[in-house]
N, C-alpha and C positions, 0 to 999 in steps of 0.2 A: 528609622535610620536608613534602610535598604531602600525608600522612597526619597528621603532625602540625596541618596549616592546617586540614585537612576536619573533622578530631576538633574543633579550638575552635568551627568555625562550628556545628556541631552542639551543643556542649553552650550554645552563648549561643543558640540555636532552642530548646533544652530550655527555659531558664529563662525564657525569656520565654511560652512558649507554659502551662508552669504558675504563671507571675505570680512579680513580686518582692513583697517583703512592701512595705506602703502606704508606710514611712519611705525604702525605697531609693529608690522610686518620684520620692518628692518630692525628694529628696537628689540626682537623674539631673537632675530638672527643673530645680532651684535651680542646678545645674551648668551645665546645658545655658543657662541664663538669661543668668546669668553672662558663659560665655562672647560669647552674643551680645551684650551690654551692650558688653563689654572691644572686641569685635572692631567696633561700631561706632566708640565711640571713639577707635578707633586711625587706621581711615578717615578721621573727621569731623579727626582731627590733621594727617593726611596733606594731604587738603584744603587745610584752615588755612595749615597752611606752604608747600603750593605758591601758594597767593595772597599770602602776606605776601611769597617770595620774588619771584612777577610784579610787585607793588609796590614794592619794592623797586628792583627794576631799570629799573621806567618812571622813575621819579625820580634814579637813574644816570645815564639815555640824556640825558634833559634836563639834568641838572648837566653831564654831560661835555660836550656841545655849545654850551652857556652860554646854554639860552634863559629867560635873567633878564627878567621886569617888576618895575619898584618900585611898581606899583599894577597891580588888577586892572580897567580901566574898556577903552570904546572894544573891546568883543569885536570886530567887524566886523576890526578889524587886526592880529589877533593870533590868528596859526598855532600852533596846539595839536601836541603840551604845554608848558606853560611851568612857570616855576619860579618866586614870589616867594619870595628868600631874606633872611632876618635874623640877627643874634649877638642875645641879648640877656641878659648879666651872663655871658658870654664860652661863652654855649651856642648851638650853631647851629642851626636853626631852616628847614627848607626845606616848599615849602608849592609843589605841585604841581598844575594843573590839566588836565584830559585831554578828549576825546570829547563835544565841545559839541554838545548838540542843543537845536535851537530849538521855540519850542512860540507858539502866540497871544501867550499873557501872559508869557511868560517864558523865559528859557534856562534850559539843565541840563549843570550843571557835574560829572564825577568830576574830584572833589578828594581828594589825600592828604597828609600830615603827618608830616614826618619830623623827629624832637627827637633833636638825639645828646647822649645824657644822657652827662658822665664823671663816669666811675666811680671809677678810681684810677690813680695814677702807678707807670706799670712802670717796679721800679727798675734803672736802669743802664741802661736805654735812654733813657732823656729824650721817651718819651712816653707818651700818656695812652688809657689802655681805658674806651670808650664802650659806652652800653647803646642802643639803633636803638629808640625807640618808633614804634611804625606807628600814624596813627590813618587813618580813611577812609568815604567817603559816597557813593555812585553818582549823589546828585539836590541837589547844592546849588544852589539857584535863587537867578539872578540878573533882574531887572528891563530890560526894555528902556531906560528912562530911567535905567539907572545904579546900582549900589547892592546888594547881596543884600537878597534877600526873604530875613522871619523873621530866629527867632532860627539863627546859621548856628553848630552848633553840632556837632562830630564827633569820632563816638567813637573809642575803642581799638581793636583790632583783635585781642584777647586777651590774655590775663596777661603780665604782666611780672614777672620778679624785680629789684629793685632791692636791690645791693649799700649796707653801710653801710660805714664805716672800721673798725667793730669786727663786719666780715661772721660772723665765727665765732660772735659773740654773739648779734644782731640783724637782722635783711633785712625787708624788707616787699615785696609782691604787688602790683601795680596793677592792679587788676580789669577788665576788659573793658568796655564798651560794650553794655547789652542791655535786655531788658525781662522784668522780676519783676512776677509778679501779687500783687496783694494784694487778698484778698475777692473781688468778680467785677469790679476792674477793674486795668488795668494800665496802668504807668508806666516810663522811663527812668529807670536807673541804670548806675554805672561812671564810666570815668575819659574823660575830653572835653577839648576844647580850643573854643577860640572863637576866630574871624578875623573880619575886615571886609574891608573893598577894598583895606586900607593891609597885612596881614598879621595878626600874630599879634596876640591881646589878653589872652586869660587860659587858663588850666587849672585843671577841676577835678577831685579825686582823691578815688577809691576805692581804700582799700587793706586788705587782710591783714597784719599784723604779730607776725614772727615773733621770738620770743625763747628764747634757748637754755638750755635746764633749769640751767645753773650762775648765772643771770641769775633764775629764776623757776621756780616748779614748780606744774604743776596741784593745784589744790582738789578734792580727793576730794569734800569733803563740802561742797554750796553754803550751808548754812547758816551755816558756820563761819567766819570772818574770822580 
């Protein structure tokens, strides 16, 4: 076995030491590339989910202990984290404030946003599978006299799938929260929400939608209708 190992390290010294021909070469590389691309990604997910799941759980600790404001005003008396929660058209809505740091002009607030989107009605149990969107900000800034500064507007926290009633046909992607360049400058796009002091106000959506080849079929040819 140890003559078997010694023989391969020698013949991969061979061939390397008289070159591979220029296509294997780049074909090692394009591999070798590859792999690094694949294995950051996996990282950069790993990541991902271990902060989605810490967020997650800071907005647990505070739902479970009940510390509810119906408004966000008067920081001075109000021990961090709290939780302003809403339903609104029977979807619940929890909006969490954490890690206040004060500045001259203004405080700084991490905020996160949790929407339990449902999805569908598991039958025979009589209840309902929700989809957990995370949205989140490290710096919403609030005004000494009262009020968020700007527009307070926070994004996704990475793709979501969202389920339809005909999932096997159709589902759509809720895109992230990020920044696309275009030309030499850049801009905010993705899926957001917006608060005031009182809670939720609107959401806006980016999405991917997906439709299933019995439903639609790609256009080989773009000219053709």
């Amino acid at each position: 076995m140890h003559l078997l190992k010694f023989a391969a390290f020698v013949l991969l010294g061979v061939l390397f030491t008289i070159g591979l021909p220029l296509n294997a070469q780049n074909t090692n590389q394009n591999t070798t590339d590859s792999l690094i691309t694949l294995q950051t990604q996996i990282i950069n997910a790993r990541e991902s989910l271990g902060r989605l799941d810490t967020i997650r759980q800071k907005i647990k600790t505070a739902v479970n202990i009940g510390k509810f404001i119906q408004k966000l005003d008067n920081l001075e008396a109000i021990t961090f984290p709290v939780v302003l929660g809403d339903t609104i058209s029977g979807v619940p809505i929890y909006i969490a404030f954490d890690k206040l740091q004060l500045h001259p002009d203004y405080a700084q607030l991490e905020t996160y946003v949790l929407i339990q989107l449902p999805q569908r009605e598991i039958e025979g149990a009589g209840t309902t599978e929700y989809t957990k969107l995370l949205f989140g900000t490290p710096d919403l800034k609030f005004s000494h006299d009262g009020g968020i500064v700007g527009d307070a507007r926070i994004g996704l926290l990475g793709d979501f799938p969202i389920a339809t009633k005909t999932s096997a046909k159709a589902a759509f992607i809720l895109k992230s929260w990020r920044q696309e360049s275009i030309g030499n400058t850049t801009q905010d796009a993705g899926t957001y929400v917006t608060i005031d002091c009182d809670g939720f106000v609107e959401m806006g959506l980016a999405t991917d939608v997906l439709f299933s080849r019995e439903w639609m079929l790609p256009n080989s040819n773009p000219w053709q209708l």
